[in-house]
Steps between C-alpha positions, in 0.01 A plus 500: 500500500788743600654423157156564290477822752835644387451431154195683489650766666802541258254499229289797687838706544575405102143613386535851743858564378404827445479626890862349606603796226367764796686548772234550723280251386781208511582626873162412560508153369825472671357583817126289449708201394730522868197531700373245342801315563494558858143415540557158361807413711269541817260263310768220414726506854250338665435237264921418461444436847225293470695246214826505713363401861225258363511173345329592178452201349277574173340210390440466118293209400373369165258715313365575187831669267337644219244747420266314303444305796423860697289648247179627592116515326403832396214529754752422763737737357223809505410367848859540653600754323216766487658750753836499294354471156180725481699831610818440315267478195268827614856691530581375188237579286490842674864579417438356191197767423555769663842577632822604337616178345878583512524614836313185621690197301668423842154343635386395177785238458455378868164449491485322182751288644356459790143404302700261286651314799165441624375375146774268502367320807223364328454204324434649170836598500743219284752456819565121400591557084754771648641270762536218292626700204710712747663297767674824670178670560383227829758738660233756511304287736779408770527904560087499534502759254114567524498542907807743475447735205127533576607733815666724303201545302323580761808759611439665178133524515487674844740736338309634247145461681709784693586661177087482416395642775752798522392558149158500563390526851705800594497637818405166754232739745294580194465148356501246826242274258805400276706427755263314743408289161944443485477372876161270418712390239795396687340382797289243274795433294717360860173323636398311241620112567557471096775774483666284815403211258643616176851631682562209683332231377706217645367556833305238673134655491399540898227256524784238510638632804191455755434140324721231531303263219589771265832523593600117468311548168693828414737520149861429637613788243368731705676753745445564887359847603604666774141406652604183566718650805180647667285178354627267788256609731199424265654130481545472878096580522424240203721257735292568786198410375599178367674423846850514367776665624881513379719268654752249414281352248513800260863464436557329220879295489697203566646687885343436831347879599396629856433778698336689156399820622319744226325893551457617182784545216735387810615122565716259669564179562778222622534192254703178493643384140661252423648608158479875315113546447217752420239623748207648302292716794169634545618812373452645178838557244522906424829712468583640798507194711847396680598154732752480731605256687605542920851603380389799325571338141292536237338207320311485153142566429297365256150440335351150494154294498278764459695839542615355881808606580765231535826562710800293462682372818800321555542117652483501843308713796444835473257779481355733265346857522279613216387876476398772255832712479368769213190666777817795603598561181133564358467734835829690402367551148159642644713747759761638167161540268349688771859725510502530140181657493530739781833578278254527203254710651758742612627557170208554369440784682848682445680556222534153378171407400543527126789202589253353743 
């Protein structure tokens, strides 16, 4: 993504050669592009943090690889795709009509791009003839071209809905019904479970997480949510009912295992092996997860029968210490967003705001 991002930005600083000729205006770009800089080194600390001190074992199993398999009908396409599609083609049409052509090619190229990558999700379009008549072009696919590229669509689109309504609207007291139709706009746009759908469709849809039929019946291609941390609780209650609890018996392996303790995304317990083995627990596999054992040494996480997570341990006695490692980091990342946008809001105000 940070390559596609940089690329598009060269090509942005190519087509607006023009302003690096004034002195003022390229100290302004200078100065945009620092701050910008700075804002996303608060972002990304946080997270180098967060792949250094955890075990971050990324688990990659065996899925569809091309995008005729992927490809979508055209109701489905219009379904998902309505909040992206319907104003990218109003904007169009409208720059198209009645703006100055020239001085708006910049969002006529991205949203016709961005239209075209959502035509080429569907099903009409011939993805298998140009796979099978151009082998290089699967590699498309392995960098999820759709999921990534579709964002900056949507980057694009904001900024000219901005451009629209400083054209048009004017000064904000005088015309609060265009902008109260913007917010409508976004607020249905963020709430709607198909946008959530469309971006990130290999999610595990939430009504497998509160039933455990679906889950055993649930496609192994698909990817653990971060619901699934909060989801234990909802299992412990379908336990109840049936008059189970976890114990001993929900450890599946060839060691001995006692004293199990589990509260939530923690758990321990002692075992007895009598060669190298796999415990799977009764917790569910998702990055962020780390085992230890009582010296302190990390031991290696995986995902088995049904997304449980399986921890390898060593011959012998010992014990091991499961827990969700990633909860700080996600807590340090709310406290520097909150910074950055005290920052932001202060620049806003002073000088600055035009680099704001």
């Amino acid at each position: 993504t940070m390559l596609i991002f940089c690329a598009m930005a060269l090509a942005i600083c190519i087509y607006y050669r023009q302003a690096f000729k004034n002195p003022a205006q390229r100290n302004a770009i200078i100065k945009s592009a620092l701050f910008l800089l700075l804002l996303n080194i608060w972002r990304i600390v946080p997270f180098l943090y967060f792949y250094e001190t955890v075990a971050f074992q990324v688990n990659h199993p065996s899925w569809i690889n091309s995008f005729a398999d992927m490809n979508m009908s055209l109701k489905d396409t219009l379904r998902w795709h309505i909040y992206l599609g319907f104003p990218l083609i109003f904007f169009t049409l409208y720059f198209l009509t009645k703006a100055n052509i020239k001085q708006q090619r910049g969002f006529l190229y991205s949203s016709l791009g961005t239209l075209f990558l959502i035509i080429i999700c569907t099903r009409y379009f011939p993805w298998r003839f140009i796979e099978e008549t151009f082998p290089f072009v699967k590699v498309l696919f392995v960098v999820q071209m759709q999921q990534r590229f579709l964002f900056f669509g949507i980057i694009f689109l904001c900024i000219y809905v901005g451009l629209f309504l400083a054209e048009k609207v004017g000064d904000i007291r005088k015309n609060k019904l265009y902008i109260l139709v913007l917010l409508l706009f976004i607020s249905l746009m963020y709430s709607t479970e198909s946008v959530v759908k469309s971006l990130c469709p290999q999610f595990l849809p939430l009504g497998y997480i509160y039933s455990r039929e679906k889950l055993e019946t649930a496609p192994s291609h698909t990817k653990i949510q971060e619901d699934y941390l909060y989801a234990d609780v909802k299992f412990k209650d379908l336990r109840k009912e049936n008059g189970e609890y976890y114990g001993p018996q929900d450890y599946k392996t060839d060691a001995e295992i006692f004293d199990a303790k589990k509260q939530s995304t923690r758990l321990e317990f002692s075992y007895v092996a009598t060669k190298d083995t796999k415990v799977q627990v009764p917790l569910f596999y998702w990055k962020g997860y780390e085992a230890r054992n009582e010296k302190g040494e990390r031991l290696n996480l995986s995902s088995g029968e049904h997304r449980f997570m399986e921890v390898e341990v060593p011959k012998g006695e010992g014990k091991v210490y499961i827990h969700y490692a990633g909860l700080w980091s996600f807590r340090i990342c709310d406290i520097i967003s909150l910074i950055s946008l005290i920052v932001f809001l202060y620049l806003w105000r002073k000088e600055w705001k035009n680099y704001a």
